[in-house]
PDB file as gemmi writes it, atoms N, CA and C in Angstrom:
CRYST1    1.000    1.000    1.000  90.00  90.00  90.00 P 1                      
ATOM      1  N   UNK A   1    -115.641 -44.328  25.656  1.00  0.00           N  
ATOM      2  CA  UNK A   1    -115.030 -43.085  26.057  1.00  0.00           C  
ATOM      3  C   UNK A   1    -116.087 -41.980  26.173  1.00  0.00           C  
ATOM      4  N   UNK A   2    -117.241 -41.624  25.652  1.00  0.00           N  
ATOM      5  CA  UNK A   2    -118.027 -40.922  25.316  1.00  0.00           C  
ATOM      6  C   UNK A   2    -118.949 -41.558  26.588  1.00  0.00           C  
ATOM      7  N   UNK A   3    -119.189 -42.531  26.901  1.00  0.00           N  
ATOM      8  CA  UNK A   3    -119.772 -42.884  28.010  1.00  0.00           C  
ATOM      9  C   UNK A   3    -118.789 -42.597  29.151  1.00  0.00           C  
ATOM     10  N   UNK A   4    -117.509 -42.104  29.374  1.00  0.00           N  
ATOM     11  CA  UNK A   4    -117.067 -41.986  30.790  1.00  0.00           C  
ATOM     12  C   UNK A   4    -117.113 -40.548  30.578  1.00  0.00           C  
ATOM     13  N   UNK A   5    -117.144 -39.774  29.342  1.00  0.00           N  
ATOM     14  CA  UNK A   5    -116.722 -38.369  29.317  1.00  0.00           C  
ATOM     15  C   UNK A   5    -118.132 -37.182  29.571  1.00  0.00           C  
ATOM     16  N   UNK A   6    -119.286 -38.141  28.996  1.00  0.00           N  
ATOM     17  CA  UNK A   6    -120.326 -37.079  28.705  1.00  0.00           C  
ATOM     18  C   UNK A   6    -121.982 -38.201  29.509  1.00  0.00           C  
ATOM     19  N   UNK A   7    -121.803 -39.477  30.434  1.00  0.00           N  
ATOM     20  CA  UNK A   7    -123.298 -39.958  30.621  1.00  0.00           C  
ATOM     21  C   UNK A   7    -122.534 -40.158  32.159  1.00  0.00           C  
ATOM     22  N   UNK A   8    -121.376 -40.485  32.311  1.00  0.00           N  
ATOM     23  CA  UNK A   8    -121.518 -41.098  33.659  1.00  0.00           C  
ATOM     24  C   UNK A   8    -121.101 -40.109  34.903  1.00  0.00           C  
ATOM     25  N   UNK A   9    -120.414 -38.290  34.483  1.00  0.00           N  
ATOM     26  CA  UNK A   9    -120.303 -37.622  35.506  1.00  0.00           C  
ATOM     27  C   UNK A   9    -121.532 -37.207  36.178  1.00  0.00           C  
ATOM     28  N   UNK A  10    -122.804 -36.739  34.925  1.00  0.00           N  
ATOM     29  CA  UNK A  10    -124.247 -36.508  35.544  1.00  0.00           C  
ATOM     30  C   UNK A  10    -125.100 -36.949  36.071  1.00  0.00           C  
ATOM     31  N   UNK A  11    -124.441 -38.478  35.804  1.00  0.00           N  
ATOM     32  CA  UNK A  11    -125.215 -39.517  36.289  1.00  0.00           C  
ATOM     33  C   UNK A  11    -124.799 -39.704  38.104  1.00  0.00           C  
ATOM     34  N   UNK A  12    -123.373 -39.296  38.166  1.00  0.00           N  
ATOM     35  CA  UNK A  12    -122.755 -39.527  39.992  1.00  0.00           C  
ATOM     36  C   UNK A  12    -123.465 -38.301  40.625  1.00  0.00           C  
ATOM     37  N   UNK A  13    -123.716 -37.316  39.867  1.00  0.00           N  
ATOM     38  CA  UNK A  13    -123.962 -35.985  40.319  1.00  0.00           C  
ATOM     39  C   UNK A  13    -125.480 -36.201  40.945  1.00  0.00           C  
ATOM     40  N   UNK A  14    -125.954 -37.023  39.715  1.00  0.00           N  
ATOM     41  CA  UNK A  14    -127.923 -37.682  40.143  1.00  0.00           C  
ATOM     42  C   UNK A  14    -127.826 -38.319  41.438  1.00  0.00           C  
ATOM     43  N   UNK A  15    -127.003 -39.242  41.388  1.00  0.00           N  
ATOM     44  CA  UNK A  15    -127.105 -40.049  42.481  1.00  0.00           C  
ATOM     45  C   UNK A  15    -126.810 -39.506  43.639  1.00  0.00           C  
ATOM     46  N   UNK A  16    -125.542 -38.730  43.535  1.00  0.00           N  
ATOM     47  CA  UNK A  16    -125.176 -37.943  44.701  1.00  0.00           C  
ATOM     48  C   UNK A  16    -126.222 -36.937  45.375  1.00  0.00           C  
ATOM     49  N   UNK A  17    -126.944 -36.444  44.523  1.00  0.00           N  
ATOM     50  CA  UNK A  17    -127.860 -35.352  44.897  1.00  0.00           C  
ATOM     51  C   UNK A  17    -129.318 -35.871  45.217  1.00  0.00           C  
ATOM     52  N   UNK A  18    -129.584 -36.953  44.396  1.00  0.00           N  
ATOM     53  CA  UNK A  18    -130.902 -37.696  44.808  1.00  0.00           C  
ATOM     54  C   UNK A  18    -131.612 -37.102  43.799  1.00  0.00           C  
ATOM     55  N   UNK A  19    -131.754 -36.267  43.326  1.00  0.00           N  
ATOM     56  CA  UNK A  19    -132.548 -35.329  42.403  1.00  0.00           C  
ATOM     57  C   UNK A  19    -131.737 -34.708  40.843  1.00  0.00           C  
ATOM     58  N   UNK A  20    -132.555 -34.385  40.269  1.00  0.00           N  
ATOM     59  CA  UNK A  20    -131.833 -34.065  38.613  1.00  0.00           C  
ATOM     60  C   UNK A  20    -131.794 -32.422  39.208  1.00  0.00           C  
ATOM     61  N   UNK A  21    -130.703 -31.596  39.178  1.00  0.00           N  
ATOM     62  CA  UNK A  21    -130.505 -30.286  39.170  1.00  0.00           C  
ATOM     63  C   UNK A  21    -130.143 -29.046  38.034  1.00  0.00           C  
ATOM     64  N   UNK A  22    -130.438 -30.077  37.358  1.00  0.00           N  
ATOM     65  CA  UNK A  22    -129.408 -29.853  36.315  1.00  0.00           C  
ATOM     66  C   UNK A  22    -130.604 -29.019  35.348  1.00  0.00           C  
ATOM     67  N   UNK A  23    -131.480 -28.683  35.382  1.00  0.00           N  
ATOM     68  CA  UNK A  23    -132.224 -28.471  34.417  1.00  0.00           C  
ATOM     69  C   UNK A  23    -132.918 -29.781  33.334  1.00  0.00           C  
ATOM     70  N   UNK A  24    -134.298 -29.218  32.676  1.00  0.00           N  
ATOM     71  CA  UNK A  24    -134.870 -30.358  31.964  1.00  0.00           C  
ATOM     72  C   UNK A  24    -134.181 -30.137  30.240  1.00  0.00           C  
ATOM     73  N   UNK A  25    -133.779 -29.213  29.684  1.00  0.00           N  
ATOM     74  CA  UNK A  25    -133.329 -29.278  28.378  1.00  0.00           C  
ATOM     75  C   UNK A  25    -131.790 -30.115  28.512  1.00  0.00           C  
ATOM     76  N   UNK A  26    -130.951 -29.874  29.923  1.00  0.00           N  
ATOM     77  CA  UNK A  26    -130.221 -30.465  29.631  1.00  0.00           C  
ATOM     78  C   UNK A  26    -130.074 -32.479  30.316  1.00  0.00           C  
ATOM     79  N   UNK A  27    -131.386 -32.402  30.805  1.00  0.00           N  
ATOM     80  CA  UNK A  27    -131.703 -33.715  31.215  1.00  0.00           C  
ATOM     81  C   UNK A  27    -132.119 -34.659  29.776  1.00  0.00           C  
ATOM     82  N   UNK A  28    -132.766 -33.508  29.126  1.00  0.00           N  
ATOM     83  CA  UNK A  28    -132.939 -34.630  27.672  1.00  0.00           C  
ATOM     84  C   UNK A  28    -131.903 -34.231  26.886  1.00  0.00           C  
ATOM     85  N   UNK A  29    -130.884 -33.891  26.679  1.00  0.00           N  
ATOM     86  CA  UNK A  29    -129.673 -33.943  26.270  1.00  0.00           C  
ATOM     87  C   UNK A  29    -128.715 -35.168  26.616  1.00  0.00           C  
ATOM     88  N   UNK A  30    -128.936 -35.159  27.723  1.00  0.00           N  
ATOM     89  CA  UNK A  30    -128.302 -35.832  28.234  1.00  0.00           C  
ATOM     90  C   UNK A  30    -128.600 -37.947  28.534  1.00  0.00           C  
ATOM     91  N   UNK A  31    -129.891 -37.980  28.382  1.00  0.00           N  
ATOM     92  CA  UNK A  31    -130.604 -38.786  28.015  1.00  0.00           C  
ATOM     93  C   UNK A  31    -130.460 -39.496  26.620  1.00  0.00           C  
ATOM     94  N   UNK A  32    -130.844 -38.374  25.877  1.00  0.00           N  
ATOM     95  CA  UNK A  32    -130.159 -38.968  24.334  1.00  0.00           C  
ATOM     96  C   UNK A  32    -128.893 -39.424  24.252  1.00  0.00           C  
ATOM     97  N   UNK A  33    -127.955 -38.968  24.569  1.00  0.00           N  
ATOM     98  CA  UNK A  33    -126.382 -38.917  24.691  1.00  0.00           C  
ATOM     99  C   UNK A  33    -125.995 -40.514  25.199  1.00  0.00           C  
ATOM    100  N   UNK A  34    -126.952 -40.478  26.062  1.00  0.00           N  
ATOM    101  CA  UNK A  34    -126.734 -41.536  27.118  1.00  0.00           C  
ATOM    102  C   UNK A  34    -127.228 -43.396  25.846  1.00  0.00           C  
ATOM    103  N   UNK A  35    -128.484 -42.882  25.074  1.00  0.00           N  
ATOM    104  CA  UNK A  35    -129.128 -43.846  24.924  1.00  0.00           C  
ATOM    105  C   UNK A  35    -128.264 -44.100  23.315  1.00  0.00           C  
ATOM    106  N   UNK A  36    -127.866 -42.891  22.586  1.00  0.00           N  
ATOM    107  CA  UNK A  36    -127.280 -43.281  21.664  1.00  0.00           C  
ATOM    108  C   UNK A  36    -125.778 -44.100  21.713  1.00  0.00           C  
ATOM    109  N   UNK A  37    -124.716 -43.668  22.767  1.00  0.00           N  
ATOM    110  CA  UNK A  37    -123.467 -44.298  23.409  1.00  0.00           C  
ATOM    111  C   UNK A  37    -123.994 -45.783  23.708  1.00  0.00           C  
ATOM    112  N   UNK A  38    -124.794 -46.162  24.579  1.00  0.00           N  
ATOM    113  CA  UNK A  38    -124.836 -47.694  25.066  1.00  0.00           C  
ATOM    114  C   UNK A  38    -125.427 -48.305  23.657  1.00  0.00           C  
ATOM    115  N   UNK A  39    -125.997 -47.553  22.329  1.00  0.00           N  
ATOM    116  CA  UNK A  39    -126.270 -48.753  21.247  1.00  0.00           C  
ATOM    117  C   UNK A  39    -125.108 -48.638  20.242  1.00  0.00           C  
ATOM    118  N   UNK A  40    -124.492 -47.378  20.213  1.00  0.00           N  
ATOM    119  CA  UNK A  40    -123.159 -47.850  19.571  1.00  0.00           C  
ATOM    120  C   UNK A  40    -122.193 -48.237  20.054  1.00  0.00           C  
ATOM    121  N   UNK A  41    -122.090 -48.174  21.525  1.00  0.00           N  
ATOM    122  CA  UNK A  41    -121.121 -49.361  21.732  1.00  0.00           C  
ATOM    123  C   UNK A  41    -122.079 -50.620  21.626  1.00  0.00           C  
ATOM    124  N   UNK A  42    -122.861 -51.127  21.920  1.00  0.00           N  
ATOM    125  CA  UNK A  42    -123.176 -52.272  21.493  1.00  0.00           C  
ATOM    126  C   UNK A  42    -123.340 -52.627  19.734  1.00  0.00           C  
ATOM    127  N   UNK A  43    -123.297 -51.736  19.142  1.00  0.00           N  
ATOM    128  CA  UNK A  43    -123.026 -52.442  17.609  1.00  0.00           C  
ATOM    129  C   UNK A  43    -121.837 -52.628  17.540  1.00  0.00           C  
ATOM    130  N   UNK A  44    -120.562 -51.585  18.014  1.00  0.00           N  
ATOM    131  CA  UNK A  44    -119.413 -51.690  17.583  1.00  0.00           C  
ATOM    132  C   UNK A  44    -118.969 -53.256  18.179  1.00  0.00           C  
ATOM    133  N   UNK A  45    -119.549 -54.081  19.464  1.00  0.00           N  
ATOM    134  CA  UNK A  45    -119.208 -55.201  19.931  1.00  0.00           C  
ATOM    135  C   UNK A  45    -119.604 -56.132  19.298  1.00  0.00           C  
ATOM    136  N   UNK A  46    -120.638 -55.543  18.706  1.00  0.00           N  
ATOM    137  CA  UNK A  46    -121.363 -56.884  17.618  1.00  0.00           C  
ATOM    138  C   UNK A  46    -120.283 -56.882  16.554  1.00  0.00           C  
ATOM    139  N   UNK A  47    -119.969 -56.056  15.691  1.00  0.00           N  
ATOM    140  CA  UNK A  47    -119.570 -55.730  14.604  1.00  0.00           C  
ATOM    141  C   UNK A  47    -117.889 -57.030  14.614  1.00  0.00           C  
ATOM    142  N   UNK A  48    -117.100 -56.375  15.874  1.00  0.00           N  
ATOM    143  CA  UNK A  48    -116.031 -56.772  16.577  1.00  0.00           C  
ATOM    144  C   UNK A  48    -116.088 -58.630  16.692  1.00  0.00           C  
ATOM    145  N   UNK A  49    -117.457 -58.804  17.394  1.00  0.00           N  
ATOM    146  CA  UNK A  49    -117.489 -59.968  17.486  1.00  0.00           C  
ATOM    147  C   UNK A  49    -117.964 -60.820  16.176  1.00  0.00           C  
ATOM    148  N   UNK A  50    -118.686 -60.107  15.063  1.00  0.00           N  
ATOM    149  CA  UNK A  50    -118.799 -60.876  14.116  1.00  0.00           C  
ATOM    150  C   UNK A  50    -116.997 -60.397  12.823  1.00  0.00           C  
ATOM    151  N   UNK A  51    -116.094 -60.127  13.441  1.00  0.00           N  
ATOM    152  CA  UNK A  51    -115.150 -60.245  12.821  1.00  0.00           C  
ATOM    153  C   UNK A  51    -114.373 -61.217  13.411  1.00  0.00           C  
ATOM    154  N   UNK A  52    -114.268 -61.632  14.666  1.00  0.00           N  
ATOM    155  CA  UNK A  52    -113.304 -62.523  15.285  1.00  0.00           C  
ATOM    156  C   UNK A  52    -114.221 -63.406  14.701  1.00  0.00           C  
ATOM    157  N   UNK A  53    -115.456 -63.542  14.795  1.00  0.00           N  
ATOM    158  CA  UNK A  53    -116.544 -65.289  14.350  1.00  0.00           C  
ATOM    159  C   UNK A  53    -115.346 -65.318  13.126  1.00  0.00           C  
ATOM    160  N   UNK A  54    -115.785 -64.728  12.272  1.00  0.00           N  
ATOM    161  CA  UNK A  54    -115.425 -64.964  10.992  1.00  0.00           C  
ATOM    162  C   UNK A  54    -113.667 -65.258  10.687  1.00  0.00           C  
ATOM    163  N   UNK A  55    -112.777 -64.933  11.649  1.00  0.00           N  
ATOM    164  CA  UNK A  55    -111.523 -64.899  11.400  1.00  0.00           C  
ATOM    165  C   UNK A  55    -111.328 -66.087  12.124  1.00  0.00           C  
ATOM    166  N   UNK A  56    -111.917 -66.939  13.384  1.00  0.00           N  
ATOM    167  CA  UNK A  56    -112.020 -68.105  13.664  1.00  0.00           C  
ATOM    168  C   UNK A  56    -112.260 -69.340  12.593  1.00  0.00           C  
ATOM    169  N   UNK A  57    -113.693 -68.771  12.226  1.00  0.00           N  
ATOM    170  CA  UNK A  57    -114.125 -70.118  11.677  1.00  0.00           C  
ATOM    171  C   UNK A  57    -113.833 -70.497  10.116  1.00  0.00           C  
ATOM    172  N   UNK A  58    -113.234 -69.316   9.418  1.00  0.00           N  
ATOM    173  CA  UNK A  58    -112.303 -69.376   8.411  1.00  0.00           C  
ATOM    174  C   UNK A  58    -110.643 -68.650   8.036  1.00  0.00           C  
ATOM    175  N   UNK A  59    -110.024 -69.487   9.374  1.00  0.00           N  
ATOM    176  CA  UNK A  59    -108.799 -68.968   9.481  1.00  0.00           C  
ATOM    177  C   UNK A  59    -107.758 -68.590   8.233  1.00  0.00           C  
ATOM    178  N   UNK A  60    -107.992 -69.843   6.988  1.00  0.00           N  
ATOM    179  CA  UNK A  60    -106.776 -69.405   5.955  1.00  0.00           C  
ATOM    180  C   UNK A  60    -107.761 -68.252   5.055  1.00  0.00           C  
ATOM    181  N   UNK A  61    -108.925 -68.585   4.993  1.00  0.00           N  
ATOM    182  CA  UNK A  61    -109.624 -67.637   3.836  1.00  0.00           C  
ATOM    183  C   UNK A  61    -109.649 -66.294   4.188  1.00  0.00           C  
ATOM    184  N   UNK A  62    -109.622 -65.484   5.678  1.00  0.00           N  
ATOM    185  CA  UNK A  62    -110.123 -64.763   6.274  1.00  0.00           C  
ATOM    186  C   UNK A  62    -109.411 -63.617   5.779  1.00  0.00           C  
ATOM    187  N   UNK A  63    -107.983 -63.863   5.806  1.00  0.00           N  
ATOM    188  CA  UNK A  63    -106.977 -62.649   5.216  1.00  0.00           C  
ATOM    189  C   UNK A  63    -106.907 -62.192   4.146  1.00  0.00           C  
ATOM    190  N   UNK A  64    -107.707 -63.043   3.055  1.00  0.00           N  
ATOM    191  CA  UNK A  64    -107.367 -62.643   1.499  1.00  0.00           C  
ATOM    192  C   UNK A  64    -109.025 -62.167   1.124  1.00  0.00           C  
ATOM    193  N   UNK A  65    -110.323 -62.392   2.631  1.00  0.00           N  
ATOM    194  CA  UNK A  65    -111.590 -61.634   2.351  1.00  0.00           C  
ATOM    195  C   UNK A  65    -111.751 -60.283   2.753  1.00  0.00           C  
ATOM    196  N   UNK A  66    -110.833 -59.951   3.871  1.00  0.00           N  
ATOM    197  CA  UNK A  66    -110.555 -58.732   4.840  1.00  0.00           C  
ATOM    198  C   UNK A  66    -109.820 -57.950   4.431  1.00  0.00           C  
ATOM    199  N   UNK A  67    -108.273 -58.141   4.123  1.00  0.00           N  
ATOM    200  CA  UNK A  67    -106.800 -57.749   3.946  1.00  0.00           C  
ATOM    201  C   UNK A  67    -107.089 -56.874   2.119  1.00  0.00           C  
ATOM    202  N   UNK A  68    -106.896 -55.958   2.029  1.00  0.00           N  
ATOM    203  CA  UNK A  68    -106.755 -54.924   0.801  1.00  0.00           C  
ATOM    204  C   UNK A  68    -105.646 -55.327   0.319  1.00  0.00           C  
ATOM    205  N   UNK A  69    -105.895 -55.717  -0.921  1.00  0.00           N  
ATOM    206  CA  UNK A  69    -104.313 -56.382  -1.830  1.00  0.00           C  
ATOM    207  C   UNK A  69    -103.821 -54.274  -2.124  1.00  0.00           C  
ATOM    208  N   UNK A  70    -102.606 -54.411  -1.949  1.00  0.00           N  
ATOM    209  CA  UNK A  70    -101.901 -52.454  -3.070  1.00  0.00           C  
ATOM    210  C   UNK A  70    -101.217 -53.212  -3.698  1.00  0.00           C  
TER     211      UNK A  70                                                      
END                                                                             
């Protein structure tokens, strides 16, 4: 969401224009923004995918290692 809301309008605007217009403080703003979003979504997929591994390959144990007894 943070990647459709805040890396990919400046990015159509780049392309559209051929050139960065935008100013350089907010080109490295925007850069960072950009580079921190594509590695947390890629941890959150890791993270995601090492919970399905684990709920696969130990289906009965998985609920009573995950699941909070109240």
């Amino acid at each position: 969401m943070i990647v459709g809301a805040f890396v990919i309008p400046p990015s159509i605007i780049w392309d559209i224009l051929g050139a960065w217009k935008m100013g350089h403080i907010f080109c490295e703003i925007w850069q960072t923004v950009d580079v921190y979003a594509a590695t947390v979504s890629l941890l959150n997929m890791s993270a995601i995918s090492l919970d399905r591994y684990l709920a696969i390959s130990d289906p009965f144990g998985y609920p009573l290692k995950m699941t909070k007894r109240r």
